[in-house]
N, C-alpha and C positions, 0 to 999 in steps of 0.2 A: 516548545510544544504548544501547539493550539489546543487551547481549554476548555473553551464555548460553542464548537461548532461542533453538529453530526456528524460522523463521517463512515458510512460503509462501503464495502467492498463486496466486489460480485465475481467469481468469478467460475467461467468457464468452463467445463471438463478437464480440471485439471488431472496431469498426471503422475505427476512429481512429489513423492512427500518432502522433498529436498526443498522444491520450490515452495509448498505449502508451509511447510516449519519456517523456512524465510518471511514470507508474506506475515507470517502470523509474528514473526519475530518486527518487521517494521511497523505491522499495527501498532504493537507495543509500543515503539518509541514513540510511534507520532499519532497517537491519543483515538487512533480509529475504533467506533464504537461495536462494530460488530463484523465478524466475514462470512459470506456466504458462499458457498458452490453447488453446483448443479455437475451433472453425471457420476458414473460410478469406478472410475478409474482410480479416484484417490481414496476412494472407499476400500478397494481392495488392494492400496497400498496404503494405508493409515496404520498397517502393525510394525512398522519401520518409522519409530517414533524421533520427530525431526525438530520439533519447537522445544528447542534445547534451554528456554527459558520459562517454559511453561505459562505461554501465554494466553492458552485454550483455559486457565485456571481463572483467566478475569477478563476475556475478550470471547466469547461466544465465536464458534467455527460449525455452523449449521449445515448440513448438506439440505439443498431442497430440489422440487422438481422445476420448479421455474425461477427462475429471478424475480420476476415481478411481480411474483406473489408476497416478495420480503419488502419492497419500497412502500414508503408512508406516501402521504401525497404533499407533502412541503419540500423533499427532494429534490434535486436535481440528478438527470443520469447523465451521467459520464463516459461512453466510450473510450476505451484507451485503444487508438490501434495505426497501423502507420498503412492509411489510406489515403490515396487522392480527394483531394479537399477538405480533410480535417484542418486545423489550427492548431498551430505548431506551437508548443506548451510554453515555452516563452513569450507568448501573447496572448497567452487564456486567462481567463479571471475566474480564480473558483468561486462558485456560489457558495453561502456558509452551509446547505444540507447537502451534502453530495452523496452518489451513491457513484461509485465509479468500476467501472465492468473491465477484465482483461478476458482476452479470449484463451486457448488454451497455449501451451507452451510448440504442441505440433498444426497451429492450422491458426484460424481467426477467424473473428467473429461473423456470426451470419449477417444477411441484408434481413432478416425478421428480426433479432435482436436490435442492429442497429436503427430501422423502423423504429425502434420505442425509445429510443435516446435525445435526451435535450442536445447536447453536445460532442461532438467529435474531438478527441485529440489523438496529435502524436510527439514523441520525441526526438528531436531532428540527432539522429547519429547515421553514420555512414555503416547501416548493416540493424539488423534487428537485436536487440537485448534479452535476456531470459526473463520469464512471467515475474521470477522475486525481484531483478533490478530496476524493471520497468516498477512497479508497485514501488518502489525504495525511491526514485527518481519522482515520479508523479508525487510521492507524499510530500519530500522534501522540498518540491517547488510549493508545494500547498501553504507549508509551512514555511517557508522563504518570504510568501509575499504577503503574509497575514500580520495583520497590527496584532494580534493576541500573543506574539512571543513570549514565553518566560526563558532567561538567558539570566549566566552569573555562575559564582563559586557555586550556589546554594545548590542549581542545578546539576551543576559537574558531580559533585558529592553522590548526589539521589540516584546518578544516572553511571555507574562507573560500577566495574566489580572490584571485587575482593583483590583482584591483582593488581590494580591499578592505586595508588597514593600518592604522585608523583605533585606538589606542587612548584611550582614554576619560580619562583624567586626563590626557593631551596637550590638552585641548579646554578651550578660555578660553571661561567662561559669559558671556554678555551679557545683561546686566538687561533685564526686557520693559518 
């Protein structure tokens, strides 16, 4: 999990609690400090309670009227979107403040949104990804290419529910 860097999310008119509870659930793992949206779609689906981790309990999920009203100015913006001439995430280097924008799950991002963006990316798959796997994917490359790893048992433990004990040199191999 990256420790030391900022890391917010923007995003879009979403409309999905399904996808919202997601997002909110990959903040969680990977240390993002706050989420933001804009329109009123997920506003009036937010009673169809999806952050099944309750991550709105210690990650701020603001609705606002602009995005760029929430950016500090040591940030970096991030467009995520799978446009001609973006850089394909496998050659991007995150900046350590990022503010990283998804558009919505029916459409993409305007040309005045992307106006205000440091960077473009996208995810090279054959066919577009839903708003939580795209956010799940961009984090994890986040965290893939950061010296700030923390990794080990110690982790596994913090990070594992209730249903999970299973350690691995407990486990009797069976010849195939």
């Amino acid at each position: 999990m990256v420790t030391d860097k900022h890391v917010s999310i923007g995003l879009i008119n979403p409309k999905s609690p399904t996808n919202v509870g997601a997002v909110m659930r990959a903040a969680g793992c990977y240390g993002v400090n706050e989420v933001y949206y804009t329109g009123t779609r997920f506003d009036r689906a937010r009673k169809f309670h999806t952050d099944t981790k309750n991550i709105t309990d210690a990650i701020p999920l603001v609705g606002v009227e602009d995005l760029k009203l929430a950016l500090t100015p040591s940030c970096k913006v991030v467009a995520v979107e799978l446009i001609e001439g973006a850089t394909s995430l496998p050659q991007f280097t995150h900046p350590d403040e990022a503010f990283y924008i998804f558009g919505p799950e029916d459409g993409s991002l305007s040309k005045d949104v992307l106006a205000w963006c440091d960077d473009v990316v996208y995810i090279p798959t054959k066919g577009c990804m839903n708003l939580a796997a795209t956010v799940n994917v961009l984090l994890y490359d986040r965290l893939a290419k950061s010296d700030d790893i923390v990794d080990g048992d110690d982790l596994i433990r913090q990070s594992r529910d209730a249903n999970n004990k299973i350690v691995l040199s407990d486990i009797t191999k069976v010849s195939k």
